[in-house]
N, C-alpha and C positions, 0 to 999 in steps of 0.2 A: 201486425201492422208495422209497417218499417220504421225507423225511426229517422227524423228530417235530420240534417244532416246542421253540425257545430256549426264547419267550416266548408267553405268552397270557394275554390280556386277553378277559373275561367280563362283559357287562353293567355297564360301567363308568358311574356319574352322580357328575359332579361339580355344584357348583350353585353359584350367586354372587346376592349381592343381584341381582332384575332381569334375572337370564340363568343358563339352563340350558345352561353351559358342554358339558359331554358327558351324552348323555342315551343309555345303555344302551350302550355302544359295545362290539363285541368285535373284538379283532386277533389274527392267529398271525402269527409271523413266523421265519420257521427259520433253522439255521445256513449260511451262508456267502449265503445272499440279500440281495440289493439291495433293498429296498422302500421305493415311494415312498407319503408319507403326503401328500394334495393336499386344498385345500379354500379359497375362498376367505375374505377377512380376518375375525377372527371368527366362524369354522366350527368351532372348539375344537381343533385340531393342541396348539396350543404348550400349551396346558392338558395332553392326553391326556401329551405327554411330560413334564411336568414330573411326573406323576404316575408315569410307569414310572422316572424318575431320583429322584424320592422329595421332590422340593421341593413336592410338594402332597401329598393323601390326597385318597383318591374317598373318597365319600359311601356309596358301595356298590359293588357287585361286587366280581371277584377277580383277582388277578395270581398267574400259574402260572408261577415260572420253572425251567428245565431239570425238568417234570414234577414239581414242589414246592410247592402253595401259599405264596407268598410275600408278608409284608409288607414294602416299601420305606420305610422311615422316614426317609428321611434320603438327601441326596446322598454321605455318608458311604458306609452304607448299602449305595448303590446300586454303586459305586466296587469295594467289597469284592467284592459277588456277579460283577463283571465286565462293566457299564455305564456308557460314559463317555458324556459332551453335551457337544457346539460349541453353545454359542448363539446365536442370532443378535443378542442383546445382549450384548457382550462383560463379564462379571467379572474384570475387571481391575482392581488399584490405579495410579493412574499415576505415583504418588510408588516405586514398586518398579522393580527390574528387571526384564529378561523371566526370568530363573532363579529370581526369589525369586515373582514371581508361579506361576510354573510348580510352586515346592516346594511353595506354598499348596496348590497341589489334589491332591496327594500324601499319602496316608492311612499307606503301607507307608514304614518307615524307611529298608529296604534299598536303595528305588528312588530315595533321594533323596542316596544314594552316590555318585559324581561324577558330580553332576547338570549340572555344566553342560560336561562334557564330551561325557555321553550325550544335550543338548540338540543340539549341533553336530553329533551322531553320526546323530540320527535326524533333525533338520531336514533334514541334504544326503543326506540318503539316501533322503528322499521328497519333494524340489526343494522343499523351501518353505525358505529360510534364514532363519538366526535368529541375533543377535548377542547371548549370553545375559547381558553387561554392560549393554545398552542401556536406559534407563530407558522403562519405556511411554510416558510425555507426549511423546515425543519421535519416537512412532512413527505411520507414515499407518495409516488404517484397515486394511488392507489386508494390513499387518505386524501389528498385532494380532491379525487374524482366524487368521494363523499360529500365536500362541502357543497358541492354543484347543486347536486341531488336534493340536500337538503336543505339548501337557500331553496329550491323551488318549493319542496314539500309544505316548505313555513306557511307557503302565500296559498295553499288550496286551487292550484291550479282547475279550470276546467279543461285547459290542452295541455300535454304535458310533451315537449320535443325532445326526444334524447337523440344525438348523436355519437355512438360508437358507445356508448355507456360504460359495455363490460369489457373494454378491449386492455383494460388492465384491474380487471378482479379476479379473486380467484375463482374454481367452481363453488365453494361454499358462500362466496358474497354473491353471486350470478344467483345462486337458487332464494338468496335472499331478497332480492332484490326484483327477482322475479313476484315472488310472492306478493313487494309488495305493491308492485304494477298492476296486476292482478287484481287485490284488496281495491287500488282505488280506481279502475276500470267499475269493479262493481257496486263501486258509490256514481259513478256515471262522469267520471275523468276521461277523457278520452286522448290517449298516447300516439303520436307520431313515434313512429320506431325505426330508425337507422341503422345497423347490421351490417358486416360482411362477415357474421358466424352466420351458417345459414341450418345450422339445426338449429340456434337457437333461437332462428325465427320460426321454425317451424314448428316449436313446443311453445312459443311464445303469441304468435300472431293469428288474427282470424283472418284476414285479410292482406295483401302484398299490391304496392304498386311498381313495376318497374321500369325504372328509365336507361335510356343509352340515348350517349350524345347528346343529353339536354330534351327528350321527347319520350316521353311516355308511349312505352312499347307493348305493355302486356298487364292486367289484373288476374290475380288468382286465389286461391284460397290457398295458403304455403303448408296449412295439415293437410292437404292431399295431391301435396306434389312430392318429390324427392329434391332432397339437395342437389344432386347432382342437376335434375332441369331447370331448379332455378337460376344455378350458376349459368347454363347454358343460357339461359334466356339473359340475363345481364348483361353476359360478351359476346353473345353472337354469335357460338360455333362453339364445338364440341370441348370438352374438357379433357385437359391430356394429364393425369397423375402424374407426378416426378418418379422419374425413373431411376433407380437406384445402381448404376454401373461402377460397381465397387463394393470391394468387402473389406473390410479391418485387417490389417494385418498387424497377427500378435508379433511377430518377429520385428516391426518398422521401430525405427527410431523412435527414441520422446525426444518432440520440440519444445512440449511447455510443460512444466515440473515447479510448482509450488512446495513449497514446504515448511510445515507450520509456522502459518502466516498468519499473525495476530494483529491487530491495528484498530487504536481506537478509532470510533468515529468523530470527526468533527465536528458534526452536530451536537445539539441539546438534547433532543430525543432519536439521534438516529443508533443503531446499533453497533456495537463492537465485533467484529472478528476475532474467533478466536482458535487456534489452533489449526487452519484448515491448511488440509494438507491435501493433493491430487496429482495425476498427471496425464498429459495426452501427447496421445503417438501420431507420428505423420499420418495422413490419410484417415484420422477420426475424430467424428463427431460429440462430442461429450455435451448433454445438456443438463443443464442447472434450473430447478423448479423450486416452485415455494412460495408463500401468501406474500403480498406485496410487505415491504418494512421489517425484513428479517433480514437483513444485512447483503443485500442484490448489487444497491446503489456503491458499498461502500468496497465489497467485491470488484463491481466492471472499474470505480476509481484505484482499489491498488494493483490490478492487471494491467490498466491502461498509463500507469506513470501518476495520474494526476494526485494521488497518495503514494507514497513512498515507504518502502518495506524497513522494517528492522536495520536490515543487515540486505548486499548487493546479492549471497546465493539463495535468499528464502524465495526469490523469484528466475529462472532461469529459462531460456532461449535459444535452441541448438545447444545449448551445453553452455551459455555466455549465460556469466552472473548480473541481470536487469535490475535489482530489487530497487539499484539503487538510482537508479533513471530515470526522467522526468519522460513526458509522454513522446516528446523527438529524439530524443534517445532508445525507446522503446520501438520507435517507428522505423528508425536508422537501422533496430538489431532485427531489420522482417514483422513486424507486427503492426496490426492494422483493428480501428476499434468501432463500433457502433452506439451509442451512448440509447438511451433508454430514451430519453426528451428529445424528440428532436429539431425544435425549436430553439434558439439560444447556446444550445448543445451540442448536436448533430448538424445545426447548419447556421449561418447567421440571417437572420430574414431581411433584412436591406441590401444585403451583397447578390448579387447576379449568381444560376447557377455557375458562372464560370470563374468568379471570386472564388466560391465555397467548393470547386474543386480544386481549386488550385491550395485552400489552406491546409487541405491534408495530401494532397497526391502532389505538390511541387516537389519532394525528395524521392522519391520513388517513380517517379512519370516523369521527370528532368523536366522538369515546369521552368525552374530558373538553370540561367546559364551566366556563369560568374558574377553573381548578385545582379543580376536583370533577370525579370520576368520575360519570358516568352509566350507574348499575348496568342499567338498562332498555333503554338500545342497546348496552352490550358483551353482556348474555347475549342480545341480539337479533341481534347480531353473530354470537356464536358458535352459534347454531341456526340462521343462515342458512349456514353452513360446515357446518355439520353435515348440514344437506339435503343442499344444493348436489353437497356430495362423499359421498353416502353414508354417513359415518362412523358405524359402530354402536358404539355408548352411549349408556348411561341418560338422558343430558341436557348441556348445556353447565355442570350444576352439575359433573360427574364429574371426578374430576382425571386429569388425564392419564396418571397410571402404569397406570391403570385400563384402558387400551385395548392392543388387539393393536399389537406395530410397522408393522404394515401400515396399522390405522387410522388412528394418529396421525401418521403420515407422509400420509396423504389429506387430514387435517385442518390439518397446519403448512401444507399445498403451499395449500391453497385459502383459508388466512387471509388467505397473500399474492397470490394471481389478484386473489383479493375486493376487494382493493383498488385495484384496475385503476390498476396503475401504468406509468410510462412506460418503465422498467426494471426486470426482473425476472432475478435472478440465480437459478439454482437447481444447489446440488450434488446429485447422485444422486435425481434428480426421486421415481422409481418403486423405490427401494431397498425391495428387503421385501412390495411390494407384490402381489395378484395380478392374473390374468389381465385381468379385470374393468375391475377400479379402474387400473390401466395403462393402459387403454386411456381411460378417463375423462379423467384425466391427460393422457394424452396430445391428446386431444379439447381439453378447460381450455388448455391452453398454445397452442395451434392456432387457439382461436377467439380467446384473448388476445394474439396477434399480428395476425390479421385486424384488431382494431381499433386496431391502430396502435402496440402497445407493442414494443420492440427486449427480445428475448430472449437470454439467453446460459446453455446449459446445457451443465455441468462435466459427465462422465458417462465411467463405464468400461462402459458397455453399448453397444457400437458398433451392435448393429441398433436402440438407442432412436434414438441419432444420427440413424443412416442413415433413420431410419422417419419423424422431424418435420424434422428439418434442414433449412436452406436452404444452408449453408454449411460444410464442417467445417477445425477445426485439431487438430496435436496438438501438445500439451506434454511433451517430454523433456527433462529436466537443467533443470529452471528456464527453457528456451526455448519459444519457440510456433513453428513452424511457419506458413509463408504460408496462408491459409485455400483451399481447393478447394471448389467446387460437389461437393455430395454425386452429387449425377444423374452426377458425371464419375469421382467416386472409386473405386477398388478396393480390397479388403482389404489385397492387396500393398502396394501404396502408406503403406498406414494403417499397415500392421505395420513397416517398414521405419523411418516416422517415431517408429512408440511404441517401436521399438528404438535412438534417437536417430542412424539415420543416414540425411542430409537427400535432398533428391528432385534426381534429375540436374538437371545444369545445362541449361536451359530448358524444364524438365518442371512451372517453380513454377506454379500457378495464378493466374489475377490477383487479389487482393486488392481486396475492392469497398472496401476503403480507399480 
């Protein structure tokens, strides 16, 4: 007997200036079901759910819950009837702790009862830990995406929304967390599932809806399709792998040369670096793997200026001593960076795309001309980025809060390609992104070493690694690990390192340092 269905969505239209966000969409989605909702960037996902959690209103159609016409007015609301959301932008204060953020989305008085003992009780009981004193600024990404998780978990959701969940965990929190979707799937939860990993919807999900353009194009079962057709099915045409036109050369130059670079962290709980030493040659790609809060954050800030080295040679640039440079003196000696956040971080979300390429591409794209802005090559600027990568919106006037996370993460990544720099730093390249635009990405960064620039990408996606990589390290405890040839590496190997315990003795790789 089929089982009637939680939720139902009926002809759903939301609208926006310039875009027909969801245009008729209907979903059922039953109890104790996995369902994955796929669509590439800009396909209307995160709109349709903000709409069943009640932080938008449709324009029209109906939402049926537990056989009820229902209006959701409100995340309030939405909470009450028994629908929580992980976002994939975290809401978080970072001046709170993780308990008091956690009380914040707490509606019922009762549950907010020894809350932060019932935070320890449920974080180690569905392996995500949590220290409910810890103030959020203090926390890796990684660790935040946990508090999400389990502010829902507290409240016993009967819908549970995740958006992008795992796109910054490692694989050992992804099997955990699998697990424990699973577990309340079969107490009769039933998960809306968000995804651009598409194996991981297919070991994950029993059913897939997907949309393009804001309209529901295709339903399937995603264990008996292949990743490759789903992707298809998302964009609309064939899937082209990144083409790899370039080999390493042992003999090229080193542009970027570290050398034991120590630096505490500014943080209360974030990690120290210590001792890491590396280096990379024109024309290669070196990536950096490792479980989120092993010292990533404090890496991309002393490569990128925003922490400052010891001494000006521990850090070096064509052979110019950086260490001691702030992030536009870094940027001045050819280097160009991607920060990991890219809200607040990577972009400012009030400033127009064409504000935020102008604040990192005005020295390198001669944006200004003797202290005047030249309004005419930054928004020239910013719609050749906007071609370039794809990115859908209205125009380079749009501001940035205005775009999906996926777009504006295509758009930070290729402000900085665009500027074909000698060094390019990027945390979590493809975070949020889909299938598509990953592989664009991946494409962009590929042909931007072909011409000569030394790449180094921070990343907790090991098959991104292994896919462009010429070289991989990992970082555990604030240490790097000797780099290996990805063509020689094993998962074993890699997992052993991101559980910081080091590689036998004469198993180390040679270091094209």
């Amino acid at each position: 007997m089929a089982r009637q269905s939680l939720l139902s969505l009926s002809g759903i239209v939301k609208q926006f200036p310039g875009c027909l966000a969801n245009d008729h969409v209907d979903l059922a989605i039953r109890p104790g079901e996995i369902h994955a909702l796929l669509g590439e960037n800009g396909a209307g996902k995160s709109t349709l759910v903000k709409i069943i959690y009640g932080v938008q209103q449709p324009d029209a159609g109906e939402i049926v819950w537990q056989g009820t016409p229902t209006v959701i007015g409100s995340p309030s609301v939405a909470r009450d009837l028994g629908i929580g959301m992980v976002f994939q932008h975290f809401s978080l204060f970072e001046a709170l702790t993780v308990a008091e953020n956690i009380a914040l989305g707490i509606n019922d008085k009762k549950l907010r009862k020894d809350l932060t003992t019932r935070i320890v009780e449920v974080s180690e009981a569905y392996g995500l830990p949590l220290d409910p004193n810890r103030a959020v600024h203090d926390l890796s990404v990684g660790e935040r995406q946990r508090i999400e998780i389990v502010r829902c978990l507290l409240q016993k959701p009967k819908l549970l929304i995740m958006d992008e969940p795992t796109s910054v965990l490692t694989p050992q929190e992804v099997e955990k967390l699998f697990a424990t979707l699973r577990r309340l799937a079969s107490e009769g939860c039933a998960i809306l599932y968000i995804s651009h990993k598409l194996d991981e919807i297919r070991a994950l999900c029993e059913k897939a809806t997907i949309m393009r353009l804001g309209k529901v194009v295709a339903e399937c079962d995603p264990r008996q399709e292949s990743a490759k057709h789903l992707a298809e099915l998302m964009i609309g045409m064939s899937l082209k792998a990144p083409i790899h036109g370039r080999q390493a050369d042992e003999g090229a130059a080193t542009r970027l040369e570290v050398r034991d670079l120590s630096v505490k962290s500014d943080q209360q709980f974030g990690t120290d670096l210590k001792g890491i030493s590396f280096a990379v040659k024109a024309g290669e790609i070196l990536g950096i793997g490792g479980i989120a809060g092993n010292g990533q954050n404090e890496l991309m800030a002393a490569l990128s200026g925003e922490t400052l080295a010891p001494a000006p040679d521990v850090i070096s640039l064509d052979g110019v001593a950086v260490g001691k440079l702030g992030p536009d003196g870094r940027r001045a000696s050819g280097g160009c960076f991607v920060p990991e956040e890219r809200n607040g971080h990577g972009a400012v979300r009030d400033m127009t795309l064409a504000e935020n390429a102008l604040l990192s591409g005005y020295r390198r794209r001669g944006l200004v001309q003797i202290g005047v802005i030249d309004d005419s090559r930054t928004t020239s600027f910013a719609g050749e980025v906007i071609k370039g990568f794809d990115v859908r919106t209205t125009g380079p006037k749009a501001e940035a809060r205005s775009l999906s996370g996926g777009n504006l993460q295509k758009f930070i990544v290729g402000r900085e390609i665009l500027q074909k720099p000698a060094l390019l730093v990027v945390a979590q390249p493809t975070w949020g992104v889909d299938a598509g635009a990953a592989s664009a990405i991946h494409q962009a960064l590929l042909d931007l070493a072909a011409q000569g620039a030394a790449i180094v990408i921070i990343s907790q996606d090991l098959d991104e690694i292994m896919t462009i990589a010429d070289r991989i390290a990992v970082i555990a405890g604030g240490r790097l690990s000797p780099a290996m040839p990805v063509a020689s590496a094993t998962v074993e190997e890699i997992g052993r390192l991101m559980g910081g315990i080091p590689m036998a003795a004469g198993a180390e790789a040679v270091d094209a340092a």
